[in-house]
Backbone bond lengths (Angstrom), bond angles and torsions (degrees), N, CA, C in turn:
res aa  C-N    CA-C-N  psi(-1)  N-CA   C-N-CA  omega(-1)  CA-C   N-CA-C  phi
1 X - - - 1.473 - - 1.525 108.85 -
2 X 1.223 119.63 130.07 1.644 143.65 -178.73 1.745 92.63 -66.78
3 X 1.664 119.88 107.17 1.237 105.78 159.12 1.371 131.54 -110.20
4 X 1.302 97.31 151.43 2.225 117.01 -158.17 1.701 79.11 -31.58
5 X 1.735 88.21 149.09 1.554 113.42 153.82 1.193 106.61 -87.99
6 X 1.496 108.15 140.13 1.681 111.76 161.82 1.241 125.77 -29.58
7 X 1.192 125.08 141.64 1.431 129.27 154.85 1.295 154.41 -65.87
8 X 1.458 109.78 76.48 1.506 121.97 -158.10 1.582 115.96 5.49
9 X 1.475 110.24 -64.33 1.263 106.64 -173.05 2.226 120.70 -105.98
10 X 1.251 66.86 61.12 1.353 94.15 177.36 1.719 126.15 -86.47
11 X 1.014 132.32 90.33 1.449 135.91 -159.97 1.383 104.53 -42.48
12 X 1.521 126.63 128.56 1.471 125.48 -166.20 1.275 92.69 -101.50
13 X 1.457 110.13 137.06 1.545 143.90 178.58 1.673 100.02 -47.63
14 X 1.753 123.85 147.47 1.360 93.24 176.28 1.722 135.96 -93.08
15 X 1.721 100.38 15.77 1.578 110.89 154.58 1.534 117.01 -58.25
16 X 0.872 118.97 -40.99 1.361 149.65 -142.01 2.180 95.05 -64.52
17 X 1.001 121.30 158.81 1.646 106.40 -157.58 1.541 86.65 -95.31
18 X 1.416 136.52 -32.93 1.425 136.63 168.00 1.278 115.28 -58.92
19 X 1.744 113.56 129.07 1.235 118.93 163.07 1.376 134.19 -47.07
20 X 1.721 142.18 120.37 1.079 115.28 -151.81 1.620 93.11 -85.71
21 X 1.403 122.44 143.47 1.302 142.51 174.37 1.439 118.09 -14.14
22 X 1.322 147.18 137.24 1.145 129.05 -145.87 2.499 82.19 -101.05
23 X 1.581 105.09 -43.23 1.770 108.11 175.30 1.326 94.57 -85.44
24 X 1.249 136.79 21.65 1.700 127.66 -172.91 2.093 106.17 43.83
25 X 1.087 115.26 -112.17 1.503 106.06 -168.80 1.452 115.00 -89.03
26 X 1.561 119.52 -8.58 1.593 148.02 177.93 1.297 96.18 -76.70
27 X 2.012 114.29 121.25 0.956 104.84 169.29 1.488 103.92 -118.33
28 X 1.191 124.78 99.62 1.968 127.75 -170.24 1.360 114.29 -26.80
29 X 1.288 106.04 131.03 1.364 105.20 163.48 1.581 142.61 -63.93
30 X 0.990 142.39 129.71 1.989 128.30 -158.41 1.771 101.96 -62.91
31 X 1.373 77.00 128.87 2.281 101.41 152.58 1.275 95.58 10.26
32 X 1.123 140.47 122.19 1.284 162.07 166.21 1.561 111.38 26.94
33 X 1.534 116.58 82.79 1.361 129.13 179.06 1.614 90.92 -132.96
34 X 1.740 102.09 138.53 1.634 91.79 -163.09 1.827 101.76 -94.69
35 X 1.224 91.73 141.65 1.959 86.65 175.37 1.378 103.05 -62.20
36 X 0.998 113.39 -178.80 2.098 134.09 -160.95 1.455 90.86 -99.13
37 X 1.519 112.83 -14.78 1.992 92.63 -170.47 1.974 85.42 -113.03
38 X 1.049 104.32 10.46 1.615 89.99 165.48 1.860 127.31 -119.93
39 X 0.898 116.93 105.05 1.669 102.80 -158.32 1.656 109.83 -48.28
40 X 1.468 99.07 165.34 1.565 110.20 -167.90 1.357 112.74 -67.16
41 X 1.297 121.08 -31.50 1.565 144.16 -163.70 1.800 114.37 -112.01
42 X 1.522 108.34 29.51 1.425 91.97 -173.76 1.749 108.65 -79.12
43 X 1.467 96.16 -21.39 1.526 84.76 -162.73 1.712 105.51 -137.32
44 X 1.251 144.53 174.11 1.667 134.57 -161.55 1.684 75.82 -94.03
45 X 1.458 93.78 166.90 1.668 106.36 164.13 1.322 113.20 -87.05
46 X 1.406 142.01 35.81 1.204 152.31 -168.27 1.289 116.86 -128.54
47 X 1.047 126.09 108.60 1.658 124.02 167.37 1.455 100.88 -114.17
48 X 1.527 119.73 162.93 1.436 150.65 -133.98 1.697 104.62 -146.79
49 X 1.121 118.27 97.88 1.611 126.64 -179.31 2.036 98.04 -93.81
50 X 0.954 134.03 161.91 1.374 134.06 -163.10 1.474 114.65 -170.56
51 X 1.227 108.79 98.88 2.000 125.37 162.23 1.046 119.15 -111.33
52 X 1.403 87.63 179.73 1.996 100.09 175.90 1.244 95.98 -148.00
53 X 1.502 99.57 177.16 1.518 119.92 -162.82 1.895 98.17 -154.56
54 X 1.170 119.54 102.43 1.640 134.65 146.31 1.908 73.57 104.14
55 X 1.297 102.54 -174.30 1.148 115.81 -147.31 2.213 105.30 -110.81
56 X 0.656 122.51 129.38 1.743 120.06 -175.11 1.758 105.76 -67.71
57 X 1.231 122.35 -11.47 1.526 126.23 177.28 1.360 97.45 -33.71
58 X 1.542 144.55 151.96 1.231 153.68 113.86 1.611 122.88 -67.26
59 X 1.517 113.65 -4.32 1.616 91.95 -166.02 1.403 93.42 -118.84
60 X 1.325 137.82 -13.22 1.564 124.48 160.74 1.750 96.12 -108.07
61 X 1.303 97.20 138.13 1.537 103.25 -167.82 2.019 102.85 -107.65
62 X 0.982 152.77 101.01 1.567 119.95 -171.21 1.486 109.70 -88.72
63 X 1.155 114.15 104.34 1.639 119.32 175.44 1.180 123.69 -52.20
64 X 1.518 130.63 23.35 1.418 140.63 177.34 1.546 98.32 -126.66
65 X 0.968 109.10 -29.13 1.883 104.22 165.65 1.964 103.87 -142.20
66 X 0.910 118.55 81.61 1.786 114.28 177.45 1.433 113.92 -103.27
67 X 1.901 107.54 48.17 1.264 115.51 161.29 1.774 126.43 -102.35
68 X 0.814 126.89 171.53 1.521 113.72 158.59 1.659 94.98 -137.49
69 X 1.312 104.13 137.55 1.974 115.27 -174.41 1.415 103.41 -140.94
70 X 1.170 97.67 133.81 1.568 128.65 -175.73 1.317 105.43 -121.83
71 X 1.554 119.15 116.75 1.362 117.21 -161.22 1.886 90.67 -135.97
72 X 1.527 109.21 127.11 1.920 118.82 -176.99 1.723 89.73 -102.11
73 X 1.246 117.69 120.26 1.469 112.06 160.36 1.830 109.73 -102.69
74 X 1.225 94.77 113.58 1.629 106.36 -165.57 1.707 106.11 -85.80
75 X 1.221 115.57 122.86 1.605 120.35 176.95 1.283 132.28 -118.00
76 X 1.565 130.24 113.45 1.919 97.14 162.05 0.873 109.16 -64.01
77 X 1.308 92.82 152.33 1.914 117.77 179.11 1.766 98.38 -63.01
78 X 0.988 111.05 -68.41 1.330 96.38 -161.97 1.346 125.18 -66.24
79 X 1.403 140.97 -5.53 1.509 165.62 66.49 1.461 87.83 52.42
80 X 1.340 96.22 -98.78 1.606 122.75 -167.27 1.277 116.04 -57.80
81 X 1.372 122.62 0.01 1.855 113.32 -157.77 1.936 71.11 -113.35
82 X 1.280 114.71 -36.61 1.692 111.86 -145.26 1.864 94.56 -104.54
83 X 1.236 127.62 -13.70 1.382 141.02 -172.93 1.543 122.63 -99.93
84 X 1.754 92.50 -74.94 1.290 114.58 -154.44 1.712 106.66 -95.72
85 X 0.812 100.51 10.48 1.871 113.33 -171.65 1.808 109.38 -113.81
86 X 1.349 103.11 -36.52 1.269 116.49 175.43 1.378 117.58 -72.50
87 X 1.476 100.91 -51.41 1.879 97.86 169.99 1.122 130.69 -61.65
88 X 1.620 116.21 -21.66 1.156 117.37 -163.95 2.012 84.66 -86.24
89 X 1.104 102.34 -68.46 1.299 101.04 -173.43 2.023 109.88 -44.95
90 X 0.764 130.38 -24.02 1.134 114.26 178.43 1.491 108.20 -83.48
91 X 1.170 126.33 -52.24 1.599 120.64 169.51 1.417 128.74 -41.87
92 X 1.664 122.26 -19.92 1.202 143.02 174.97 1.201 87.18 -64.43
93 X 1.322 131.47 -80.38 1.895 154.85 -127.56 1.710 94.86 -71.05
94 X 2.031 106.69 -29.34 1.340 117.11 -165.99 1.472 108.73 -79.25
95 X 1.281 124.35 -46.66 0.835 131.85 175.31 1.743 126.40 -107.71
96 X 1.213 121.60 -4.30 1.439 123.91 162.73 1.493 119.43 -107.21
97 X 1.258 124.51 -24.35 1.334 136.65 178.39 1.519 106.04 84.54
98 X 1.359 119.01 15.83 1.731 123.18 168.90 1.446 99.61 178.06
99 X 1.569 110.85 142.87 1.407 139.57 174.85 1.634 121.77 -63.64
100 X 1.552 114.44 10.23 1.359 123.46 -175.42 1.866 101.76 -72.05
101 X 1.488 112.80 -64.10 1.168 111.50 -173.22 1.728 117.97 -37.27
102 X 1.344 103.90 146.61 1.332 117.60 -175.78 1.751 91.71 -107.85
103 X 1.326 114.28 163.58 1.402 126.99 -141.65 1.565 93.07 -146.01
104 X 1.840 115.07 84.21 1.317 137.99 -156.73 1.389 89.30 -115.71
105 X 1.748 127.18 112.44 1.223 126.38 144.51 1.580 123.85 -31.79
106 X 1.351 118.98 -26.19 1.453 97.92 -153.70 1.479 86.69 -115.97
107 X 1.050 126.59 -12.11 1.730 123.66 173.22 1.677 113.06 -66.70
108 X 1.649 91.82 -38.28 1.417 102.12 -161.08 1.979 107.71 -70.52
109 X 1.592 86.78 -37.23 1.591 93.49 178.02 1.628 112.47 -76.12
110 X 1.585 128.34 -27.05 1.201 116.47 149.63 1.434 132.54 -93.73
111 X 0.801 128.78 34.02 1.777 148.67 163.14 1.055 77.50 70.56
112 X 1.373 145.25 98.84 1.917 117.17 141.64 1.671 92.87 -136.64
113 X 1.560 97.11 172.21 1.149 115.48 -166.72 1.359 126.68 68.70
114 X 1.536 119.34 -111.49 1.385 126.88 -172.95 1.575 92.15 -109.82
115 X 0.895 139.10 9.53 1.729 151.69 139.80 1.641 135.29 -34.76
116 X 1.537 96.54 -14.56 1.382 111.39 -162.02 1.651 106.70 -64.64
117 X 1.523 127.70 99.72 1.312 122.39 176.83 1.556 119.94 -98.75
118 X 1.253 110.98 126.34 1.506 116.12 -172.07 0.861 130.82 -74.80
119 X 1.519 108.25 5.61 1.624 118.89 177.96 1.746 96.34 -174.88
120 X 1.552 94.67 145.91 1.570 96.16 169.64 1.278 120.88 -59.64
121 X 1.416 112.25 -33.61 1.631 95.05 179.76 1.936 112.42 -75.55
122 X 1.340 116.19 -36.08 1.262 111.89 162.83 1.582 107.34 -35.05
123 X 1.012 134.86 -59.39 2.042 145.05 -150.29 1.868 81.41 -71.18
124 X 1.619 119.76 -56.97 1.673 114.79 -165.95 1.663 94.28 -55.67
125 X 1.517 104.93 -61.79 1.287 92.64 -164.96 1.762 128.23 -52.69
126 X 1.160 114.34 -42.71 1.107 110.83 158.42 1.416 132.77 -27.30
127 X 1.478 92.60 -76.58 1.460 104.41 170.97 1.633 130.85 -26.68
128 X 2.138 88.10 -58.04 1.597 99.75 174.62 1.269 115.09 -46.43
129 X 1.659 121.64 -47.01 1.263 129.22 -162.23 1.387 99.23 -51.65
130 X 1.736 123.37 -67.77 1.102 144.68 -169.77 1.378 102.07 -48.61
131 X 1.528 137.96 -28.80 1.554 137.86 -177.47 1.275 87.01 -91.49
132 X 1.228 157.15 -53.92 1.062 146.88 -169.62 1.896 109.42 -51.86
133 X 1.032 118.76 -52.42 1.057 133.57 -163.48 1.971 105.56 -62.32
134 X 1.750 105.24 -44.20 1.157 106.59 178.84 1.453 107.24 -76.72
135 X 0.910 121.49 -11.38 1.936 132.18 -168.75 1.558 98.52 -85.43
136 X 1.548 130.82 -45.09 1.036 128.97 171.55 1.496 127.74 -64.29
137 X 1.322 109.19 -50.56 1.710 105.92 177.93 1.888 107.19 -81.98
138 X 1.628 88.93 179.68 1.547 89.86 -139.82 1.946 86.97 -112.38
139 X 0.707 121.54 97.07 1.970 117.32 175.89 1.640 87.95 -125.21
140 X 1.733 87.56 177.48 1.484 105.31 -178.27 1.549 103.77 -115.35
141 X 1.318 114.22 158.15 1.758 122.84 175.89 1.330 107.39 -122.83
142 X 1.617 96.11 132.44 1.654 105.19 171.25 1.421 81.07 -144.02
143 X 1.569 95.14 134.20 1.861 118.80 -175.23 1.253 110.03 -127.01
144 X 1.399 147.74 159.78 1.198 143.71 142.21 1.518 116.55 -132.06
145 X 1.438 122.13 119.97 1.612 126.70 -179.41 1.387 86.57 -100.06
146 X 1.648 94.31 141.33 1.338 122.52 168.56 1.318 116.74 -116.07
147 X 1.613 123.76 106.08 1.558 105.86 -166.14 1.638 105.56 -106.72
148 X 1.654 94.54 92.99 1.655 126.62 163.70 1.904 99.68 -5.93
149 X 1.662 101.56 -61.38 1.566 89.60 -159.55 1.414 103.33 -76.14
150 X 1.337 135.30 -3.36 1.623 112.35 -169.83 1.559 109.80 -124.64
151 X 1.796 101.85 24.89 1.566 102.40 169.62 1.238 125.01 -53.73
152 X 1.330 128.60 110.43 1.789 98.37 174.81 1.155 109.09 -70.52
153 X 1.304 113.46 -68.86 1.722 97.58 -168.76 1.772 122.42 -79.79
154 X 1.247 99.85 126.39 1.250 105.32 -162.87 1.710 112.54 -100.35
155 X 1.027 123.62 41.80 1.115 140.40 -175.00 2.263 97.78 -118.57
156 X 1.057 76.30 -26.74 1.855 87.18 -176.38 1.884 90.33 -75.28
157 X 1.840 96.95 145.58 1.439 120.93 160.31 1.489 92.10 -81.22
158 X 1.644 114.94 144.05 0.661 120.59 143.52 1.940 141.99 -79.17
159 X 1.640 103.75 -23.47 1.185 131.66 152.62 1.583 118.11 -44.88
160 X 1.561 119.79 -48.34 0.914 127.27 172.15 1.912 135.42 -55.75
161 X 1.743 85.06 -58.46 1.298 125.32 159.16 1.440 102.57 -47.92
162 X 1.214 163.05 -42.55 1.135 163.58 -171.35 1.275 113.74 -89.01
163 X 1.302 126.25 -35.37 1.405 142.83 -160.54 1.614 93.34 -104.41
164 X 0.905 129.70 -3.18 1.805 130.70 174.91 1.750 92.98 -83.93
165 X 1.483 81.79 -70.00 1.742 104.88 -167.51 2.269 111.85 -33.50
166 X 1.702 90.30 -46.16 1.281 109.58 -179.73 1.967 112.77 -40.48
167 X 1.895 75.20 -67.08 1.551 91.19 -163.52 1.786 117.79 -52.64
168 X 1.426 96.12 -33.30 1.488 111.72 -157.95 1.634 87.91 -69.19
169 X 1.264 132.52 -68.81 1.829 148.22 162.83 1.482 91.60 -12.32
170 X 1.385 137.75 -57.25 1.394 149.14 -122.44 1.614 82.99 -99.86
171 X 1.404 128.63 -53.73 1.198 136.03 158.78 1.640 126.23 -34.62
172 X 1.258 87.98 -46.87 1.973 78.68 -171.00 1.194 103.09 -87.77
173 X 1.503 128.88 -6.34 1.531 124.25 -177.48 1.396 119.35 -92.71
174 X 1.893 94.54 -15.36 1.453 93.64 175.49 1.857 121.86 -108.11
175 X 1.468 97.54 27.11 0.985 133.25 -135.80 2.043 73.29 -127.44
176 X 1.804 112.97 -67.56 1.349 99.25 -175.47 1.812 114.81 -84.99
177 X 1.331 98.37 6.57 1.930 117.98 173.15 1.409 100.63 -75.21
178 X 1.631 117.87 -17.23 1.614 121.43 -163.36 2.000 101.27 57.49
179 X 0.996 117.44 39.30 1.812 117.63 -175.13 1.396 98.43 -121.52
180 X 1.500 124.47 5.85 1.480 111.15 176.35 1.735 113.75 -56.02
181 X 0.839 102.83 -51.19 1.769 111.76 -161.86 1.743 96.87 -68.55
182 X 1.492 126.39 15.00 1.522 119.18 179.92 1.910 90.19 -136.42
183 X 1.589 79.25 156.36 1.666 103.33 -176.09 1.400 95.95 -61.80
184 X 1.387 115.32 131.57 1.876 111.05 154.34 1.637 101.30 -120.06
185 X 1.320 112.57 152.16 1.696 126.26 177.39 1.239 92.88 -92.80
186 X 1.560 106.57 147.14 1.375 129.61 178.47 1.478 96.97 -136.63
187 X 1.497 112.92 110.97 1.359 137.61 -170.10 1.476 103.32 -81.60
188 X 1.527 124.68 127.00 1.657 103.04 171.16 1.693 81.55 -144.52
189 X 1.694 101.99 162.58 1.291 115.42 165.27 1.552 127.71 -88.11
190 X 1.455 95.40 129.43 1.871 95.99 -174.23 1.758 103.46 -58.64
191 X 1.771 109.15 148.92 1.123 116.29 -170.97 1.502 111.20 -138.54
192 X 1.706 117.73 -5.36 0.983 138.42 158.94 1.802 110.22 142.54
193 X 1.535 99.77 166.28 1.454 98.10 -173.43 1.436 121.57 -45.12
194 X 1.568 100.90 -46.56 1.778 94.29 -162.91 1.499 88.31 -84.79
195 X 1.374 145.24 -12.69 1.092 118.97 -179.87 1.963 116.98 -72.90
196 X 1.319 84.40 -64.78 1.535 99.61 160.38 1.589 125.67 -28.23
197 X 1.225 98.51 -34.69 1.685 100.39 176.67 1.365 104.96 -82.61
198 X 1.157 131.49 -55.50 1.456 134.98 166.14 1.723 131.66 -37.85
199 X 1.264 104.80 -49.48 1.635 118.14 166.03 1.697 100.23 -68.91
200 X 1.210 141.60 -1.73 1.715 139.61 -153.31 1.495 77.54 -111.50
201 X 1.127 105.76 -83.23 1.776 132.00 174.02 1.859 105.80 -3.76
202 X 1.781 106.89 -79.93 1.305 132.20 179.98 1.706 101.47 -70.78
203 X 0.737 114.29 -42.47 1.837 100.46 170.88 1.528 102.81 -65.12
204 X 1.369 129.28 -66.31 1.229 103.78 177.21 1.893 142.46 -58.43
205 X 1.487 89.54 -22.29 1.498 85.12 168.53 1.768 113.60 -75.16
206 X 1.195 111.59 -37.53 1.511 100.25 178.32 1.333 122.47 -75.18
207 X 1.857 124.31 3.17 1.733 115.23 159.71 1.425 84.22 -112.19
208 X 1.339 139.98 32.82 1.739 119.56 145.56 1.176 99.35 -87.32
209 X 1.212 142.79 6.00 1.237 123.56 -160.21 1.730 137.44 142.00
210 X 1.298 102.86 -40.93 1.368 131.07 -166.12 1.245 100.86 -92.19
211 X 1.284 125.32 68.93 1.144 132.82 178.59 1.469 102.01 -147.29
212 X 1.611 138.93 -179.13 1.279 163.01 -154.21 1.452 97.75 -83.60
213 X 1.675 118.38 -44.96 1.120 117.05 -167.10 1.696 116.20 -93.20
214 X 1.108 102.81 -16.58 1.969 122.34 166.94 1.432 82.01 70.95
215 X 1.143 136.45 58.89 1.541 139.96 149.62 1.513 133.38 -143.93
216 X 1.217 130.76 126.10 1.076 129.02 -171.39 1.617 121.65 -16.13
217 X 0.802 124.86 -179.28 1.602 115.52 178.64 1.919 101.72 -168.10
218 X 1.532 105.15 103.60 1.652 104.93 -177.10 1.521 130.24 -93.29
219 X 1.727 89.94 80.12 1.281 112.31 167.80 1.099 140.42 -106.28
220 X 1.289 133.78 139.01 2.030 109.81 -174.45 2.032 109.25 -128.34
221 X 0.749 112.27 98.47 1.442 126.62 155.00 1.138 120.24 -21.87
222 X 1.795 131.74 109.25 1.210 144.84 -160.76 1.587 108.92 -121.80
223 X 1.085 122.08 96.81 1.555 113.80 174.93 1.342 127.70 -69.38
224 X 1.578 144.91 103.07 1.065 146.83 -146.92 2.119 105.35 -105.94
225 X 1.091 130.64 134.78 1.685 119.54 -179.50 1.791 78.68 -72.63
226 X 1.577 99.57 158.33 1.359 131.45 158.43 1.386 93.73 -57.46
227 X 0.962 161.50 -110.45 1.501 162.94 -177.06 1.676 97.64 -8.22
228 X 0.665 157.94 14.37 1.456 160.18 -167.07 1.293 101.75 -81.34
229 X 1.233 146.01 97.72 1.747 128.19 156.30 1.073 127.36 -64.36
230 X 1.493 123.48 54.89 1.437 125.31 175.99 1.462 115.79 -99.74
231 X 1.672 123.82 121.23 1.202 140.79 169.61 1.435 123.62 -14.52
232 X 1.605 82.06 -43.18 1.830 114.25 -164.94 1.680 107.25 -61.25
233 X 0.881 97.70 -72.36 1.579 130.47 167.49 1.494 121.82 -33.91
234 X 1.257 111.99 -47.22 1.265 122.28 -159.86 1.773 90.23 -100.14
235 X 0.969 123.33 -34.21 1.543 104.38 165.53 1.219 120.88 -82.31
236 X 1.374 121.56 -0.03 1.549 112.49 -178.62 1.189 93.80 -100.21
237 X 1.796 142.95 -0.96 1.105 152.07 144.06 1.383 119.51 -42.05
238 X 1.308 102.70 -47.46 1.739 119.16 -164.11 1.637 113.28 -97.08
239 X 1.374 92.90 -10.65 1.807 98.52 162.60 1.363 131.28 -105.24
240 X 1.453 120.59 -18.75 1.355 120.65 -167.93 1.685 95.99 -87.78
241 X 1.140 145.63 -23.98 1.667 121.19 164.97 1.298 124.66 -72.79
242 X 1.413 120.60 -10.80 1.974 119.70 -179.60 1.401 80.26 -89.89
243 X 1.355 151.98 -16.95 1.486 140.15 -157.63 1.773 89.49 -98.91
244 X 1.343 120.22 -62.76 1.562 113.24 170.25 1.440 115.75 -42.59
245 X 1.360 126.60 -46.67 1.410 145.07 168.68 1.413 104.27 -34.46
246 X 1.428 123.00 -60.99 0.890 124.16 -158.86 1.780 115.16 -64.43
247 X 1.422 101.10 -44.66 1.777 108.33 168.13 1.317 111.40 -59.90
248 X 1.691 141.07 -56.25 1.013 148.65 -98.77 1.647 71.28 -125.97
249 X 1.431 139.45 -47.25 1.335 120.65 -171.62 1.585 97.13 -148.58
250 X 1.570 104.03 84.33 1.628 105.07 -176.19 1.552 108.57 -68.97
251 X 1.220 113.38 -31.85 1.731 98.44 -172.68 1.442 104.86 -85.57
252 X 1.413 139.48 12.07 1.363 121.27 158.61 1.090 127.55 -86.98
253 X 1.313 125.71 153.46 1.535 128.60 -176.23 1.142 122.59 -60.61
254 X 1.644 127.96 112.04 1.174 130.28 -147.93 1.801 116.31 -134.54
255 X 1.258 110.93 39.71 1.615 129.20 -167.70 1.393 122.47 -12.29
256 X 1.778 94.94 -46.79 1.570 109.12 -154.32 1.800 93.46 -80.49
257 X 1.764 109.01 -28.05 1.356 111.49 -173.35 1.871 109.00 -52.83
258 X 1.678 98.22 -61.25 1.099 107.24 -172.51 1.608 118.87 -42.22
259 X 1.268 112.83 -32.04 1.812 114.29 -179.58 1.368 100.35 -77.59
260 X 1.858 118.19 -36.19 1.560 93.11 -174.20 1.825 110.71 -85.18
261 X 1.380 115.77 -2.63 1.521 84.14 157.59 1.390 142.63 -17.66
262 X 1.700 86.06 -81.16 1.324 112.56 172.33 1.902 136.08 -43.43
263 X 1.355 96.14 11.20 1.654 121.80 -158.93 1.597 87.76 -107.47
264 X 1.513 93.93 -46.98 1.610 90.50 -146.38 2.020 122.92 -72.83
265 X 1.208 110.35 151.13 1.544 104.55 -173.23 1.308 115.48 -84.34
266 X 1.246 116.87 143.91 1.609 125.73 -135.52 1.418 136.16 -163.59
267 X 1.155 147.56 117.96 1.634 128.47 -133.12 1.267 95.40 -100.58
268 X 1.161 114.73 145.96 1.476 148.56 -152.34 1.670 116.52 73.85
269 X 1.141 127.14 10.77 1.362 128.84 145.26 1.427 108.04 81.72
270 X 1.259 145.93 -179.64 1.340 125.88 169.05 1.856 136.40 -17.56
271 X 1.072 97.55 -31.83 2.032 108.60 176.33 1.439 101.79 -59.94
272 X 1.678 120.64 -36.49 1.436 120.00 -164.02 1.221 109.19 -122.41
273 X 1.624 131.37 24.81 1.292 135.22 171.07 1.748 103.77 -60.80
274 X 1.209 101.73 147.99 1.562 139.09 -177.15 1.600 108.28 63.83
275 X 1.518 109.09 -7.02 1.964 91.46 150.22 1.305 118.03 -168.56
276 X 1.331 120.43 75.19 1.306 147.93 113.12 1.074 147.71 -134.87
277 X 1.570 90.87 61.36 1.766 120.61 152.27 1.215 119.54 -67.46
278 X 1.992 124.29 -58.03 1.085 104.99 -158.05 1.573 116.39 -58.46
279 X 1.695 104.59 156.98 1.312 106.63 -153.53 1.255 146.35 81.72
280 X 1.418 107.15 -34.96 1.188 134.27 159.66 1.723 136.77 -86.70
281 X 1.301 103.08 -104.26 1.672 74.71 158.91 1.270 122.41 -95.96
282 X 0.840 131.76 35.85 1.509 148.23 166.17 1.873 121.69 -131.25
283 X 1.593 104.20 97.03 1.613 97.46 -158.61 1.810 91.58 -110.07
284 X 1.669 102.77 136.79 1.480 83.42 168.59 1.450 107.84 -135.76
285 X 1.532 116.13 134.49 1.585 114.87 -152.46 1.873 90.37 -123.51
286 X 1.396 108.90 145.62 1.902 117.08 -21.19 1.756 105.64 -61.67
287 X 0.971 81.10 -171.95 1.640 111.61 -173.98 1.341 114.54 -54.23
288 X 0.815 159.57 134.69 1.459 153.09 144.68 1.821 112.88 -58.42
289 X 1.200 106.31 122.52 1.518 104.01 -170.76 1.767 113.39 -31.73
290 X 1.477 90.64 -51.74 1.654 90.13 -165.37 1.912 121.44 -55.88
291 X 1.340 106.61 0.69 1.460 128.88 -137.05 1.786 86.71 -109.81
292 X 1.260 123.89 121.74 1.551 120.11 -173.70 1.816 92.82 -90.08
293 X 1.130 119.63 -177.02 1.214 126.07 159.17 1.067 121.62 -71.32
294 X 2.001 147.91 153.99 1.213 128.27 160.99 1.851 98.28 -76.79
């Protein structure tokens, strides 16, 4: 009797000279293709990365930076899963020899940790690389400077105040994405209980309603640990102080600013990318005289 040939796709034993399958008989579906048991439309193609820059306190002010900045780095998912995830992770591998390190603006500008540069031009070059890298991929910017010293009323968060301004921006863009009517996540970093409860609190009252537009707003708030290695995160880290920078000392040379212009969301839509933001996605409260109302 003639016996059956194996079955082509038969998982090979691990003597066997073929590698055994990395999904065994599962072959994954590509970068954001939705499975059949998940509907096509559960969620917008937009996710929401979320930092800050100087501190929202009102009662110690530091007159060398007396901003507080809230910076949304807006992404498609599939963009970011197939783009913006890869570079980052490969530049780690280039220069750290593993993807563990987390990617801290303020370490990097005071050498600490895994920061240690052996020469100033090593620290530029780096850096450049790292500006290069955000200059190439393609996200959106919504910022808000809060300038600490010229609050009048001082009973107002400025944290808060920023995080209104954010969400409402976050709205009309997803609004010209056509993604309003779907859930988007808004990623933020935990900063402690009572804070965390408070930013949960004020984010949700301003998409119940309490916002400019007196309409719901479908967003959901994701608490991330500081230890988090997310891509997302760690560049909305590395942008919101050249964006404070930029108010706090406009005539200094400000490199990383000049590329995120061009990020930011802005009326007239592509025709008027890299300057007509202010006001737009770039809000700075209060106003700067020269600055009309939108």
């Amino acid at each position: 009797m003639t016996k059956p040939k194996p079955s082509s796709d038969k998982v090979a034993s691990p003597g066997a000279s073929a590698q055994i399958p990395l999904f065994g008989n599962h072959v994954p579906q590509h970068v954001g293709e939705a499975s059949p048991m998940v509907p096509d439309k559960q969620f917008s193609q937009y996710v929401v990365y979320v930092d800050e820059s100087g501190d929202h306190s009102l009662e110690s002010i530091d007159p060398q930076y007396p901003v507080f900045v809230l910076a949304f780095c807006v992404f498609n998912k599939r963009y970011y899963a197939t783009h913006v995830v890869p570079a980052l992770e490969s530049f780690k591998f280039k220069h750290f020899g593993h993807d563990v390190v987390v990617l801290h603006e303020t370490d990097i500008r005071k050498e600490r940790g895994s920061f240690r540069f052996s020469s100033r031009p090593h620290k530029e070059a780096f850096l450049d690389e790292l500006t290069g890298i955000i200059e190439a991929n393609n996200f959106i910017l919504i910022a808000s400077v809060i300038d600490k010293a010229r609050l009048r009323d001082r009973s107002e968060n400025p944290y808060h105040l920023a995080l209104g301004f954010c969400l409402e921006t976050l709205h009309e863009l997803m609004q010209e994405k056509h993604q309003d009517d779907l859930p988007t996540h808004v990623v933020v970093e935990c900063r402690g209980k009572k804070e965390d409860a408070e930013l949960e609190l004020e984010f949700r009252r301003v998409c119940a309603g309490e916002n400019r537009f007196g309409t719901p707003l479908p967003f959901e708030v994701v608490f991330a640990d500081k230890k988090t290695n997310s891509s997302g995160l760690q560049l909305a880290d590395l942008v919101a102080r050249p964006i404070g920078l930029s108010v706090v000392r406009p005539a200094q040379d400000n490199r990383a600013f000049e590329v995120l212009k061009r990020k930011f969301f802005c009326i007239g839509g592509r025709r008027n990318v890299g300057e007509g933001f202010d006001g737009w996605g770039l809000k700075i409260h209060p106003e700067p005289e020269s600055e009309r109302p939108r």
